[in-house]
C-alpha positions as CSV (number, residue, x, y, z in Angstrom):
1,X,0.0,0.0,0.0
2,X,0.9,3.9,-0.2
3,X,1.7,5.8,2.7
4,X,-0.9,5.4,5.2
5,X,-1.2,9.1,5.3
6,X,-1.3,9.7,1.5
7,X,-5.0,10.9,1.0
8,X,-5.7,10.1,-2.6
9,X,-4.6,6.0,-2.3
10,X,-7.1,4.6,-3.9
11,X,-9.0,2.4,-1.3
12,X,-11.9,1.0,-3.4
13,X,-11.2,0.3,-7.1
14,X,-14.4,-1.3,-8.8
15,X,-13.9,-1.0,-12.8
16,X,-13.7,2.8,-13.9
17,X,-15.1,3.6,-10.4
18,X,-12.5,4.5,-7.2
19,X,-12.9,5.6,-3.9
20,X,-10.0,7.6,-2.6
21,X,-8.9,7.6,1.8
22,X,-9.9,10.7,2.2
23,X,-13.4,9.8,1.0
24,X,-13.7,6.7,3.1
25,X,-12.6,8.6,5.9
26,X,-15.6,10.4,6.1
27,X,-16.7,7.2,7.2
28,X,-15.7,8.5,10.8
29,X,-17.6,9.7,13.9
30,X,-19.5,12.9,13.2
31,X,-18.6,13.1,9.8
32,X,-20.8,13.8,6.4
33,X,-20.5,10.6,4.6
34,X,-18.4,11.4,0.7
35,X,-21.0,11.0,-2.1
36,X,-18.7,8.5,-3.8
37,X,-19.1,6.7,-0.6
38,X,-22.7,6.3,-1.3
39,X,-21.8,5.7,-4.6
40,X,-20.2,2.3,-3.4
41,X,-22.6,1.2,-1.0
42,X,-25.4,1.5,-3.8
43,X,-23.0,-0.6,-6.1
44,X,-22.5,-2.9,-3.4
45,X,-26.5,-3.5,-2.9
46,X,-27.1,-4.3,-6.9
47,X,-24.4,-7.2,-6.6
48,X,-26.0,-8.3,-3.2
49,X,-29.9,-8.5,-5.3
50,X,-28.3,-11.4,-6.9
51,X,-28.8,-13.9,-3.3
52,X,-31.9,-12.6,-2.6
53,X,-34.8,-14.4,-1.1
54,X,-37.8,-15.5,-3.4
55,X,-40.0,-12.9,-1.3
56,X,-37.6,-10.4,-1.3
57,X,-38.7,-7.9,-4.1
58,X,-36.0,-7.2,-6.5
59,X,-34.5,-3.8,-5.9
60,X,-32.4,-1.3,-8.4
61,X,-30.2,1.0,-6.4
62,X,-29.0,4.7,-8.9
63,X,-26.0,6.4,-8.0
64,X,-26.1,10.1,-6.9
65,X,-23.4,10.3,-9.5
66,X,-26.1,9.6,-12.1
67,X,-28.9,11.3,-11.0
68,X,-27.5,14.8,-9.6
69,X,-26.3,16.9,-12.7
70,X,-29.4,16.3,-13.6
71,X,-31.6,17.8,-10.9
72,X,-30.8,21.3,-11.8
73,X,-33.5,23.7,-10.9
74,X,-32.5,26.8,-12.3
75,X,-32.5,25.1,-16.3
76,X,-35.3,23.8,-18.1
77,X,-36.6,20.1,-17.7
78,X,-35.5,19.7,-21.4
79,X,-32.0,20.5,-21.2
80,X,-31.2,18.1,-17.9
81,X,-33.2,15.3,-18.9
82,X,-30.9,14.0,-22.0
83,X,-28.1,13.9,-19.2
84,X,-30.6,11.8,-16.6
85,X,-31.2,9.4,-19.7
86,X,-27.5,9.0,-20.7
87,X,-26.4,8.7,-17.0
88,X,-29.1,5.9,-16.2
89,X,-28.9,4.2,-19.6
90,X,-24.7,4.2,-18.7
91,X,-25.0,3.4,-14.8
92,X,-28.0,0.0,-16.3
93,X,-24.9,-1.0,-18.4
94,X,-22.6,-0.9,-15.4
95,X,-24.3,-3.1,-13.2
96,X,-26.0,-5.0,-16.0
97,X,-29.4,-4.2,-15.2
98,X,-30.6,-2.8,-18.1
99,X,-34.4,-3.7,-18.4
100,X,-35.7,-1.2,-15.6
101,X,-39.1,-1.8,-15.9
102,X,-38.3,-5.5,-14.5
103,X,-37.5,-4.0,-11.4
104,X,-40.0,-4.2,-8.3
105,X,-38.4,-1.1,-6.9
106,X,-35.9,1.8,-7.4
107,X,-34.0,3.7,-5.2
108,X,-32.5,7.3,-5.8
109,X,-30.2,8.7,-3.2
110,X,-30.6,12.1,-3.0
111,X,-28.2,14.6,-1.9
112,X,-29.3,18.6,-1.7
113,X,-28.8,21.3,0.6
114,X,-25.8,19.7,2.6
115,X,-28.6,16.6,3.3
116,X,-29.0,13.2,2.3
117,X,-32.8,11.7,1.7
118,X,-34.2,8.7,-0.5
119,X,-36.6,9.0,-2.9
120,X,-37.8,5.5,-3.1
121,X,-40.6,4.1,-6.4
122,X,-42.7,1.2,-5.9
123,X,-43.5,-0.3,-9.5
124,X,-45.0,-3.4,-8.8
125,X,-47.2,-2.0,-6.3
126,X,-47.1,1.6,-7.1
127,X,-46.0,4.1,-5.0
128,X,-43.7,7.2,-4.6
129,X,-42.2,7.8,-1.0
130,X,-39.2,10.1,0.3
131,X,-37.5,8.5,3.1
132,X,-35.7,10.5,5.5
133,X,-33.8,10.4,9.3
134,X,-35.2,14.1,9.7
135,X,-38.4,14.5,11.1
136,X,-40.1,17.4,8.9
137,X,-43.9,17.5,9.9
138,X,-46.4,19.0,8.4
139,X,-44.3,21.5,5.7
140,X,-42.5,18.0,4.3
141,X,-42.6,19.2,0.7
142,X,-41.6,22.7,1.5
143,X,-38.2,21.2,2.8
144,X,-36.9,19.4,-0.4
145,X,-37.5,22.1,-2.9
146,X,-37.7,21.4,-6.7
147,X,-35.6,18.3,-6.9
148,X,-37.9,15.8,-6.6
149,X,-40.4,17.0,-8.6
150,X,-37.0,17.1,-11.4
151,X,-36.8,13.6,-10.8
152,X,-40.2,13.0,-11.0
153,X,-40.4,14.3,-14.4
154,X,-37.1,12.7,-15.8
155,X,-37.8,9.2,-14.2
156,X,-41.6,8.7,-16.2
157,X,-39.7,10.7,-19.0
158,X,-37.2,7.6,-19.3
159,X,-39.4,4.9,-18.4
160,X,-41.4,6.1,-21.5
161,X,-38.1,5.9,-23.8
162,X,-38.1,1.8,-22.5
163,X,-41.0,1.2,-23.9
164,X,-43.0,1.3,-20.5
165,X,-45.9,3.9,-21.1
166,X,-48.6,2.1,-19.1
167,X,-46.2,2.3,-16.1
168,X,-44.8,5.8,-17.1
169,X,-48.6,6.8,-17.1
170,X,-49.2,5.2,-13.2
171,X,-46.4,6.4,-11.8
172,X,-46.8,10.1,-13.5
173,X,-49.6,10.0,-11.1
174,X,-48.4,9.4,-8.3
175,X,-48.0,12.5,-5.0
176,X,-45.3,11.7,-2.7
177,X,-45.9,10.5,0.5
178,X,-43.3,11.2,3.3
179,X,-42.7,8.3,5.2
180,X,-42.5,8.7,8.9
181,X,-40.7,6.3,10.9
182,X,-40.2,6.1,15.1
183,X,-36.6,6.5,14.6
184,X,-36.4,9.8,12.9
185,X,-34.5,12.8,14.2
186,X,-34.9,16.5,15.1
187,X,-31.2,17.1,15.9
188,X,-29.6,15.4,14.0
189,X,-28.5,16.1,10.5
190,X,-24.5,15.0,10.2
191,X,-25.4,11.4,10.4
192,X,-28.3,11.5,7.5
193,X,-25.4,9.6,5.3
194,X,-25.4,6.9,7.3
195,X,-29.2,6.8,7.7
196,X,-29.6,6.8,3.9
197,X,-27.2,3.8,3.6
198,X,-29.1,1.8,6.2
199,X,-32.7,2.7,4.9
200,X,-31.5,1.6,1.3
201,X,-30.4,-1.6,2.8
202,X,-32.8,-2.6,4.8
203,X,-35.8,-1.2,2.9
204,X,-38.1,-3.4,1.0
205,X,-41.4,-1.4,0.4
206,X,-44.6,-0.5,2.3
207,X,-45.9,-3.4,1.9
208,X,-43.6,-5.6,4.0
209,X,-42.3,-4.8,7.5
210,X,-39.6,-2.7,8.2
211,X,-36.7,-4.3,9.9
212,X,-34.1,-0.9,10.3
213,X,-33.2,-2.6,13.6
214,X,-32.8,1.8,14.7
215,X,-33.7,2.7,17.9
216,X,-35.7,6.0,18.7
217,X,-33.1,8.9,19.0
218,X,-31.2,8.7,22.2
219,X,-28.0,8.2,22.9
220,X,-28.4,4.2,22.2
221,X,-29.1,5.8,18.6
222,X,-26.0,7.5,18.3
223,X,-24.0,4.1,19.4
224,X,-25.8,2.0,16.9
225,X,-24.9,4.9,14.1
226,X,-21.2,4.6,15.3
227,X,-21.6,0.8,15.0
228,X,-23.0,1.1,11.5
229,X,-20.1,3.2,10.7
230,X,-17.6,1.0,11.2
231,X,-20.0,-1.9,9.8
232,X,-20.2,-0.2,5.9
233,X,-16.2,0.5,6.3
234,X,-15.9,-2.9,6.8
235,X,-18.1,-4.2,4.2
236,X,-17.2,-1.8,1.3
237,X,-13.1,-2.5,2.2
238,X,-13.9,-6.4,2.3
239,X,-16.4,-6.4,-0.6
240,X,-15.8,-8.9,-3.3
241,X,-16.1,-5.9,-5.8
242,X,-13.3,-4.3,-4.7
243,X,-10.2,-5.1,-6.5
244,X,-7.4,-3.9,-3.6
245,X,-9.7,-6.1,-1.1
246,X,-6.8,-8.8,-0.8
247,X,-4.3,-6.0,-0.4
248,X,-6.2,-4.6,2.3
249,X,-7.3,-7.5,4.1
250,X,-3.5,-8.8,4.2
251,X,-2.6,-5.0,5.9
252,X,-5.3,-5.1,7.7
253,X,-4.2,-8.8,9.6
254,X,-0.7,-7.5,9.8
255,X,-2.0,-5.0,11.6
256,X,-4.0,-7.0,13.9
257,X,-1.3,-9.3,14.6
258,X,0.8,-6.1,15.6
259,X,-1.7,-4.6,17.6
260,X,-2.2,-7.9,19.1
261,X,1.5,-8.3,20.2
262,X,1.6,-4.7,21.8
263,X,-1.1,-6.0,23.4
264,X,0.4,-9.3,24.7
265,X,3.8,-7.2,25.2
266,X,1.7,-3.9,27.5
267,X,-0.4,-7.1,29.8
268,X,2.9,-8.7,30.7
269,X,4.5,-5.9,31.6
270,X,1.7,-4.3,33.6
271,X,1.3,-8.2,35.0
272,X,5.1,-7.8,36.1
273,X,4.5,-4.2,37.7
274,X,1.4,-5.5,39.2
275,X,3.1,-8.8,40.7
276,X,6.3,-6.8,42.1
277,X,3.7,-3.9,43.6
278,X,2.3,-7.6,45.6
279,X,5.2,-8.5,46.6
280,X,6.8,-5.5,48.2
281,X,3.0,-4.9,49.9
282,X,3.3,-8.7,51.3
283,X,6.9,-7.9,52.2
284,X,6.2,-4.5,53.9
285,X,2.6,-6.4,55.9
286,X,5.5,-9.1,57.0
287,X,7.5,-6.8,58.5
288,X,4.7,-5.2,60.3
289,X,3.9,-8.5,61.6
290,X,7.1,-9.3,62.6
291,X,7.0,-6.0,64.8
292,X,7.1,-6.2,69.2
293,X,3.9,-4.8,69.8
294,X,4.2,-2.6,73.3
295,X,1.2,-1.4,75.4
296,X,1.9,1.6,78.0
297,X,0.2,1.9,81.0
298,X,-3.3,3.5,80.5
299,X,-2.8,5.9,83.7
300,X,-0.5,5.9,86.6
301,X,-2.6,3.7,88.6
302,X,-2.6,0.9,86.2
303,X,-0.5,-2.0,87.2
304,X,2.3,-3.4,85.0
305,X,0.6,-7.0,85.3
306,X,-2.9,-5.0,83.7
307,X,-0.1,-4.0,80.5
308,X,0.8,-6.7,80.0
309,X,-2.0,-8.7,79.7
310,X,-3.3,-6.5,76.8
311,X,-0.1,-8.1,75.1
């Protein structure tokens, strides 16, 4: 590997795609997650459709990279869409899923405003949902602006180019609904990465139960975040798609084995320190034992036969 300190090695290489250190390091506590890290994780879940359960519905996960240049609100509809179709029709090619309207459900990872949310369509059983860790009320739509309604537009748009105009025609119809959820937040908005990876992974439509296995926000919240972190580090590092995964793995068990020495090396000697600190303390409570113990008279009438049988 490169210096551990260099912050452009290239920690996740997955054909034309890389991630750089200094964008898995935002991987860290109290950190907004990199967009390429999301980028990953999304490519991550389309290989993982492929062991899916018979019930599970079967899921297509877009990149932000192929959805954002897109979702310009200040040009027209028809100048951004041809760069939402090229973008999708390229990304379908990438992770050879290229009949869309196959799919049960798509996922869109939004980011906007220094904030991640999902904007999640149901095709089989059609429905159009934003998913987010914020709790935003009654004013939900006032909050994400124009760029869903974009989206909106460009995804019926390309689902017409397929072929699909029935569906294109259902899903024009659809409103949003904003799905609310016991463990969304009021304060906090740096970990809304980490939410959106979780909710892509674990979501599998309104129809089926939820299993987000996210407590209600509390300081056991903030642990099982800190936990995830680590977790989608982890699994992006040690994913089969990664081509440096040996590499890393190998540098990561050397540095297990090294940390595990130090740790071997720092018990014996605070084992010796703690062993000598016995002994003198045994040797010091010897010699006290050892000591003539002597008992005065209690006054001047006590008799030297009443001393010494306090002896």
């Amino acid at each position: 590997m490169i210096k551990k300190e260099d912050p452009i090695e290239h920690m996740f290489i997955w054909n034309d795609f890389i991630c750089i250190r200094d964008d898995m390091q935002t991987l860290k506590i109290n950190t907004n997650v990199a967009t390429s890290v999301i980028d990953i994780w999304t490519f991550i879940l389309n290989d993982g459709e492929k062991y899916r359960s018979d019930e599970s519905p079967l899921r297509l996960f877009c990149t932000i990279g192929s959805v954002l240049p897109s979702l310009v609100d200040h040009l027209k509809l028809a100048t951004t869409y041809p760069i939402f179709a090229i973008n999708m029709t390229e990304m379908l090619i990438r992770i050879n899923r290229q009949a869309i309207e196959t799919m049960h459900m798509v996922f869109f990872p939004i980011w906007a405003y220094q904030h991640y949310y999902l904007v999640c369509y149901n095709l089989k059983t059609p429905c159009y949902e934003i998913i987010d860790n914020i709790q935003r009320g009654k004013d939900a739509k006032l909050s994400y602006g124009p760029k869903p309604r974009i989206l909106h537009s460009h995804f019926t748009k390309y689902l017409e180019s397929r072929g699909s105009f029935g569906l294109a025609r259902i899903i024009r119809q659809l409103k949003p609904t904003y799905k609310s959820m016991s463990w969304q937040t009021k304060n906090n908005s740096t970990d809304c990465g980490i939410f959106l990876m979780r909710h892509m992974e674990t979501y599998k439509g309104h129809t089926l139960p939820w299993h987000a296995s996210i407590c209600d926000e509390s300081v056991n919240q903030k642990n099982q975040i800190m936990r995830l972190r680590l977790k989608y580090n982890n699994m992006i590092l040690s994913s089969t798609l990664n081509e440096r995964r040996s590499e890393i793995i190998k540098v990561g068990k050397e540095l297990y084995i090294d940390m595990a020495s130090k740790r071997i090396v720092n018990f014996a000697i605070q084992s010796s320190q703690t062993s000598q600190e016995e002994g003198i303390a045994v040797t010091t409570q010897r010699k006290a034992d050892n000591k003539k113990t002597v008992t005065f008279a209690k006054n001047l009438t006590s008799t030297l036969n009443e001393a010494a049988d306090n002896q």
